[in-house]
C-alpha positions in Angstrom: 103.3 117.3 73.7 99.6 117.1 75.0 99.5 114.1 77.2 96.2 111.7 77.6 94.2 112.1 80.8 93.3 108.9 81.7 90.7 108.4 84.9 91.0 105.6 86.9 87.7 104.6 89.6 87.7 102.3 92.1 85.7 101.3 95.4 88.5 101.1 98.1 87.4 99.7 101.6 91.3 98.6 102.0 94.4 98.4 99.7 93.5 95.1 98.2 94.9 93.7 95.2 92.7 95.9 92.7 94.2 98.7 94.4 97.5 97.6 94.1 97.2 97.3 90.6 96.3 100.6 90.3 99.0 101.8 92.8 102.0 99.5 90.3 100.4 101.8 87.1 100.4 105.0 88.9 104.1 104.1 89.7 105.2 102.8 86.2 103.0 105.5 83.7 104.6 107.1 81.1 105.0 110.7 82.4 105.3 112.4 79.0 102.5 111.1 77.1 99.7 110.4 80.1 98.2 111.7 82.7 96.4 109.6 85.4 93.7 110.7 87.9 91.6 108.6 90.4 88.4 108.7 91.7 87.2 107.0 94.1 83.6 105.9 95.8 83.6 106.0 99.2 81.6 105.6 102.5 80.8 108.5 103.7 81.6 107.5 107.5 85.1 106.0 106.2 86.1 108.4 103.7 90.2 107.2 103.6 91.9 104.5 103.7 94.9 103.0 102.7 94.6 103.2 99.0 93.5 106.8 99.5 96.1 107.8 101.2 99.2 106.3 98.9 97.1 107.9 95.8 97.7 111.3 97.9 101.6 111.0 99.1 102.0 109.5 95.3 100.9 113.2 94.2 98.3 111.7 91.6 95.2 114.1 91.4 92.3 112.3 93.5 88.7 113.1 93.9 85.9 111.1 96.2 82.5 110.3 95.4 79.9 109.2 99.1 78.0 106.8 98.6 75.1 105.9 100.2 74.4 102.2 99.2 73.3 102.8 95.4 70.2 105.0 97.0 71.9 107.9 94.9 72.8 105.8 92.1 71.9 109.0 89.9 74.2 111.8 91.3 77.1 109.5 91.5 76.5 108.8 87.7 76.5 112.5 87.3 79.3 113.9 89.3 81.6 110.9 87.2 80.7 112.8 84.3 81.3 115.9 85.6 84.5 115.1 86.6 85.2 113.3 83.1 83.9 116.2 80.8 85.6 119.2 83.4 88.8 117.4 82.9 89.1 116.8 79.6 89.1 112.8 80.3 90.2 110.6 76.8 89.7 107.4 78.5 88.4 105.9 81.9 89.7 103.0 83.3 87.3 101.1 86.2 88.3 98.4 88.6 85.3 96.4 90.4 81.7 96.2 89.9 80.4 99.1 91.4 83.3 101.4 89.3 82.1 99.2 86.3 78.1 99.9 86.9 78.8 103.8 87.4 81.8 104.2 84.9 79.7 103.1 82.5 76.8 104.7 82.3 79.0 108.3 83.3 81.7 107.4 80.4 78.4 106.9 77.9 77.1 110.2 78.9 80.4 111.9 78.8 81.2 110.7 75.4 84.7 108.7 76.1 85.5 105.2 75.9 85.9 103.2 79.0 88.5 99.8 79.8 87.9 97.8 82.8 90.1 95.3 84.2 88.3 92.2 85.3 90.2 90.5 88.5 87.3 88.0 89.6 84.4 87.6 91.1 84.1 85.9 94.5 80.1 85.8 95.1 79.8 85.0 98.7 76.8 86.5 99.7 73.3 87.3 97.9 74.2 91.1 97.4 77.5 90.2 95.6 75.9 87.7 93.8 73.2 90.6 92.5 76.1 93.1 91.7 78.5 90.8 90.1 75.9 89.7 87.7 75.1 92.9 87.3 78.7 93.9 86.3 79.2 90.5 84.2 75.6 92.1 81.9 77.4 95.7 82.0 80.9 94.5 80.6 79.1 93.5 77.3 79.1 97.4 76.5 82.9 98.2 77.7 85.2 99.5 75.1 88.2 97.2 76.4 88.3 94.4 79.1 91.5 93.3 80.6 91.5 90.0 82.3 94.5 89.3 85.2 94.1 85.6 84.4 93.6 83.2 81.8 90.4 81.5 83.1 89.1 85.0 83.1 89.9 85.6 79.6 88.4 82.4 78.0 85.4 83.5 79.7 85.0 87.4 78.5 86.0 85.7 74.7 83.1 83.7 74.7 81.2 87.0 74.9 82.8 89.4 73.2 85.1 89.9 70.5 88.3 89.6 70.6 89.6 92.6 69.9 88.0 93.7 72.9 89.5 91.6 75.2 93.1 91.4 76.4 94.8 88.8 78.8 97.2 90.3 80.8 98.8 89.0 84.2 99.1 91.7 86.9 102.8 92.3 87.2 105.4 93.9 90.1 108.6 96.0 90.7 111.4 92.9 90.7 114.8 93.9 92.3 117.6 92.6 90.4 119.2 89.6 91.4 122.3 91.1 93.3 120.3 93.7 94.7 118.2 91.4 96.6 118.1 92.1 100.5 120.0 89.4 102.8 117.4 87.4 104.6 116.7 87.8 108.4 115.7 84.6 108.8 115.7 82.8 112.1 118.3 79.6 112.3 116.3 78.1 115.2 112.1 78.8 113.9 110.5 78.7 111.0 108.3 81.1 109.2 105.0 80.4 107.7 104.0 84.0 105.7 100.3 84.5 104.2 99.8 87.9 102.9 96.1 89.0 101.5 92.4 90.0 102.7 90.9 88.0 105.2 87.8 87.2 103.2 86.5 84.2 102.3 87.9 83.5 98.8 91.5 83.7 100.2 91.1 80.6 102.4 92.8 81.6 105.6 90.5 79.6 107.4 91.7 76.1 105.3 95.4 77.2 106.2 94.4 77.2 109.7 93.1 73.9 110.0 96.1 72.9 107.8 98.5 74.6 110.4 96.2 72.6 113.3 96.6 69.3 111.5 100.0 68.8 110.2 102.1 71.6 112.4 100.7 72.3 115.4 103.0 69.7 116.8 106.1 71.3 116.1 107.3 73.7 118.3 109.9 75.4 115.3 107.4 76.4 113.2 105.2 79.7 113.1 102.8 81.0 111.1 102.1 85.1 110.2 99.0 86.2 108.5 99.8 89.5 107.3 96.3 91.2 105.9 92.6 92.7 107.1 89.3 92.2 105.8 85.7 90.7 106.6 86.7 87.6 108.2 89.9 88.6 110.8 87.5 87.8 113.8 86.0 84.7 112.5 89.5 83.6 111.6 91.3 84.2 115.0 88.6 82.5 116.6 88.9 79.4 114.7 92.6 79.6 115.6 91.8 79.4 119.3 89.5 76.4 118.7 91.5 74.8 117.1 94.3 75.7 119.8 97.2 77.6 117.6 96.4 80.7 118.7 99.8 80.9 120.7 101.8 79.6 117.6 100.7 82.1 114.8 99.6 86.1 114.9 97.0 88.2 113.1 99.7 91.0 112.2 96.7 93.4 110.2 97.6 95.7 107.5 101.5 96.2 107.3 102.9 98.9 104.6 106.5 97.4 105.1 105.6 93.8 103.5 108.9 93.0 101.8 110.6 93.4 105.3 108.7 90.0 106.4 109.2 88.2 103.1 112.6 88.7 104.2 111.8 87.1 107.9 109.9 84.0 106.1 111.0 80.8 105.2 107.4 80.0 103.2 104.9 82.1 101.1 101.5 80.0 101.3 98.3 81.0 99.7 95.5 79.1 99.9 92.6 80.6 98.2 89.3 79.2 97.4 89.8 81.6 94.0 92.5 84.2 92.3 92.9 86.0 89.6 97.3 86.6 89.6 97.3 88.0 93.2 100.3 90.3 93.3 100.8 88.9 96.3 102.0 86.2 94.9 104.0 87.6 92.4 106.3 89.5 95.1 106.9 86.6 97.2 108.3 85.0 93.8 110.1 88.3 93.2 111.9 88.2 97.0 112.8 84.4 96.6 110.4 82.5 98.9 109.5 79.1 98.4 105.7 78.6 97.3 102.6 76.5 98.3 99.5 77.4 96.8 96.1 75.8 95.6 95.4 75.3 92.1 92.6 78.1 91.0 92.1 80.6 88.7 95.5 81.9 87.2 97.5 80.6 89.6 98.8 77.7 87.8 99.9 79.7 84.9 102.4 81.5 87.0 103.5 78.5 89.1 104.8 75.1 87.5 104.5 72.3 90.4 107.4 71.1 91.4 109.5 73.4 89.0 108.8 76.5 90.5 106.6 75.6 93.4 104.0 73.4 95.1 100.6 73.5 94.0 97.9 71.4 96.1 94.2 71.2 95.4 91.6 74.1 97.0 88.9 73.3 99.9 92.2 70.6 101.4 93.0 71.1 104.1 95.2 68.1 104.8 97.3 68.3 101.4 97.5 71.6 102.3 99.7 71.0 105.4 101.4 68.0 103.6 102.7 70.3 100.9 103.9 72.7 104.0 105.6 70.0 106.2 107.5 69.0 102.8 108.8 72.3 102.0 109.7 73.3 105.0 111.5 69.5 105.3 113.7 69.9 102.0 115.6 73.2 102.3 117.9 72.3 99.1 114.5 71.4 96.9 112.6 74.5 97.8 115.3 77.1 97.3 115.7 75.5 93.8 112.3 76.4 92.9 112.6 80.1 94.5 115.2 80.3 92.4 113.0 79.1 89.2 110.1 81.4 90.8 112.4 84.5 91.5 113.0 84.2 87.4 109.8 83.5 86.1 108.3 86.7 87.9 112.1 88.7 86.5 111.2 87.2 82.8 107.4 87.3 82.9 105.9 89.7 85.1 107.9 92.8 85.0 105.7 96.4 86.1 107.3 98.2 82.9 106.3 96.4 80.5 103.1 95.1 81.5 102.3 98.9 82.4 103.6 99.9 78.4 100.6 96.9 77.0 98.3 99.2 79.0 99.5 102.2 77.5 99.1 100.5 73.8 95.2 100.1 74.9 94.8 103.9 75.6 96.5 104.9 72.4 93.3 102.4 70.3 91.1 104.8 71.8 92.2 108.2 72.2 
């Protein structure tokens, strides 16, 4: 059987959440009827990085692109469509703006059709602004769009048709109930866990002041922000103005993640905006009790009160009253881990949400 070559681009600066999507597919494809590859643009000064490097020990064939700004616009468009047409490419899948911009136009020229899945747009400067408006007037012309969350999706339907447009949830690797890791939990602290990019749609700075204003008294309670990006030095300062720095620690990128939803007694996430961070998902998937604001998908996946606590975004102070009450009523919150742990086992399983992928390709190859 000849399998489908499928091309998958990408921008990776870190491994963020578009990159982890990619890295669940390239774990979960069907071996014997698809064949993934990955290309990536890249800085020339910072040619690897995470994401790079799991592609490579993963054994998935991987190519870079430089970049130069979008000064050579032009041969990046052409050396996509080298690769696509030298390959024998049936379908390219982009993830991000600048993928979307350049996929595009190299798919076109290369004759194949092109899917993009849309995880958000967080415009928090002038240039993203440009881009992502630019990417938002490019999707008109994708063969497929797949949108991670439901606000997403009602969008991208009021544009396009909908046979064009899919909504489907990212999704994760879920251990079975009994084959769930003990926790190593401290009996004597508490454990505060944030996982994500330190950017400014993922609000670590709102969880700081909530830490400052409803915790910082309490000497049992910690709080671990597991993650890089843009704002780490902005954030750590505001934590020694606002005087937790001693209670709480910038921990950076960590590839062993599952090991501290293990140590952690609290998942919070406290964006400004979200598609269905996967995140998310795995701290559902381990067990943890939940606090997060109500944006983008994120009340789709979480019912308040049910399966976890959802306060409003930009609050700072509900923010650490939803925290404090958690943490306060140990028999309440592991009821709705519990309800989490099975939403995630029902709803948001890797194999099948990698198999509604797969019946996308098969429209179009």
């Amino acid at each position: 059987m000849v399998r489908m070559k499928l091309l998958y681009l990408n921008a990776p600066t870190s491994l963020a959440g578009a990159e982890r999507v990619i890295l669940t597919y390239l774990q979960q494809y069907d071996r014997e009827q698809f064949l993934p590859l990955v290309t990536s643009y890249l800085n020339e000064l910072r040619p690897d990085n995470e994401f790079t490097r799991e592609v490579e020990r993963l054994g998935i064939s991987f190519s870079r692109i430089r970049l130069r700004g979008y000064r050579g616009l032009g041969r990046q468009i052409s050396e996509t469509a080298h690769i696509i047409s030298s390959e024998g490419i049936s379908v390219v899948h982009s993830h991000g703006y600048r993928s979307d911009i350049i996929g595009l136009l190299a798919a076109r020229r290369a004759g194949v059709p092109i899917v993009s899945t849309l995880h958000g747009w967080t415009p928090v400067n002038r240039s993203l602004r440009i881009y992502e408006a630019l990417d938002r007037l490019v999707l008109r012309w994708f063969d497929h769009i797949i949108c991670v969350s439901r606000p997403l999706y009602e969008q991208m339907r009021r544009r396009l048709p909908f046979n064009r447009v899919t909504f489907l949830p990212n999704a994760v690797s879920t251990p079975p109930a009994d084959g769930l890791a003990p926790r190593a939990r401290s009996t004597t602290r508490k454990t505060i866990l944030f996982v994500g990019r330190l950017s400014h749609e993922k609000g670590v700075d709102i969880l700081l002041r909530a830490f400052a204003h409803s915790l910082a008294g309490r000497d049992d309670t910690r709080l671990l922000i597991l993650g890089d990006g843009p704002d780490r030095g902005e954030n750590e300062q505001l934590a020694r103005d606002l005087g937790i720095a001693d209670r709480m620690e910038f921990l950076g990128f960590q590839r062993d993640v599952p090991a501290f939803y293990r140590c952690a007694d609290l998942f919070v996430l406290p964006s400004r905006s979200e598609g269905v961070p996967l995140s998310l998902l795995e701290a559902m998937a381990a067990g943890l009790p939940l606090v997060a604001t109500r944006v983008g998908g994120v009340p789709d996946v979480i019912l308040d009160g049910i399966s976890g606590c959802l306060v409003p975004p930009e609050d700072p102070r509900a923010l650490g009253a939803a925290l404090v009450n958690t943490l306060d009523n140990p028999e309440a919150a592991a009821a709705m881990a519990e309800s989490a742990r099975e939403v995630v086992a029902t709803h948001y399983r890797a194999e099948p949400w990698a198999r509604n992928i797969e019946k996308i390709y098969r429209t179009m190859g």
